[in-house]
C-alpha positions as CSV (number, residue, x, y, z in Angstrom):
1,X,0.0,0.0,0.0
2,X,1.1,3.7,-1.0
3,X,1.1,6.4,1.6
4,X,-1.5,8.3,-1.0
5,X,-4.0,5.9,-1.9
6,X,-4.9,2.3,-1.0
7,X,-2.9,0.6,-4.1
8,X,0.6,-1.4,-4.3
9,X,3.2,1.1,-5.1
10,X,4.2,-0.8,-8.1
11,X,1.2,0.6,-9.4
12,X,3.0,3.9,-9.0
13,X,5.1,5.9,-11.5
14,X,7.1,9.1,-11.3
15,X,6.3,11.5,-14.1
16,X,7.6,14.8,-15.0
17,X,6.1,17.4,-17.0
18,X,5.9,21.2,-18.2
19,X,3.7,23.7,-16.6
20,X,4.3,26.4,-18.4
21,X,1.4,27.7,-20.8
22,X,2.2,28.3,-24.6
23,X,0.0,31.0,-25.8
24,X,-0.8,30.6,-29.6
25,X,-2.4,32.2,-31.5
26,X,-5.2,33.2,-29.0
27,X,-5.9,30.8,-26.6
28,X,-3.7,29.2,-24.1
29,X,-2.4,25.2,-24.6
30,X,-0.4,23.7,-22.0
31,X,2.9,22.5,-22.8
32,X,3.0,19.0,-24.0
33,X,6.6,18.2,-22.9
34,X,7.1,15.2,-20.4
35,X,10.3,14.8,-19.2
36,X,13.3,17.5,-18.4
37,X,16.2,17.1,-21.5
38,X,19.4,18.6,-21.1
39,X,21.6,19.7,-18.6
40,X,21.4,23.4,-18.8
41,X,19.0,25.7,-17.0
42,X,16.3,25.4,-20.3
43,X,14.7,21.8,-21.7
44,X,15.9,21.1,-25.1
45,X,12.4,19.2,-25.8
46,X,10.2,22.7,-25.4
47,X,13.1,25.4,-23.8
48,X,11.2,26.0,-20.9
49,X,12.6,26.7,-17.7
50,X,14.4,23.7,-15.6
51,X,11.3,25.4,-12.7
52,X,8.3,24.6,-15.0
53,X,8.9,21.3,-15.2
54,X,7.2,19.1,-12.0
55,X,7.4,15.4,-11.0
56,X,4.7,14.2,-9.8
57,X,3.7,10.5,-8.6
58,X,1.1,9.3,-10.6
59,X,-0.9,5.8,-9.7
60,X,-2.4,3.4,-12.8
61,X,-5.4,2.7,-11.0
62,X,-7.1,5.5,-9.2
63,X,-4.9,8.5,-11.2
64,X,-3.6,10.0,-7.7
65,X,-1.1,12.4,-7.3
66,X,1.5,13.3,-5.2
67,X,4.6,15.8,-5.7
68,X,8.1,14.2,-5.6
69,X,10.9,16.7,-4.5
């Protein structure tokens, strides 16, 4: 059992996305990068800021969510 929801923790994955908002040409979209790339302060997937992108644990069953630091 996980400490954020009744289901095995092999159920569990960490995943890490992009906050940031793209605003184009009107309307705002989120950012569709998952995962940092690169080791500079900017992703090379979207060249957001290292900040906008968050892990989060994420279960398969129930779709909970916990932030990983």
């Amino acid at each position: 059992m996980s400490s954020c929801c009744p289901h095995p923790e092999a159920s569990h994955e960490v995943v890490e996305a992009c906050q940031q908002v793209i605003h184009y040409p009107s309307e705002d979209y989120p950012c569709l990068c998952i995962g940092f790339t690169g080791s500079t302060e900017r992703c090379e997937g979207c060249e957001h800021a290292r900040g906008q992108h968050t892990k989060t644990r994420t279960c398969s069953e129930c779709s909970c969510r916990t932030a990983v630091s």
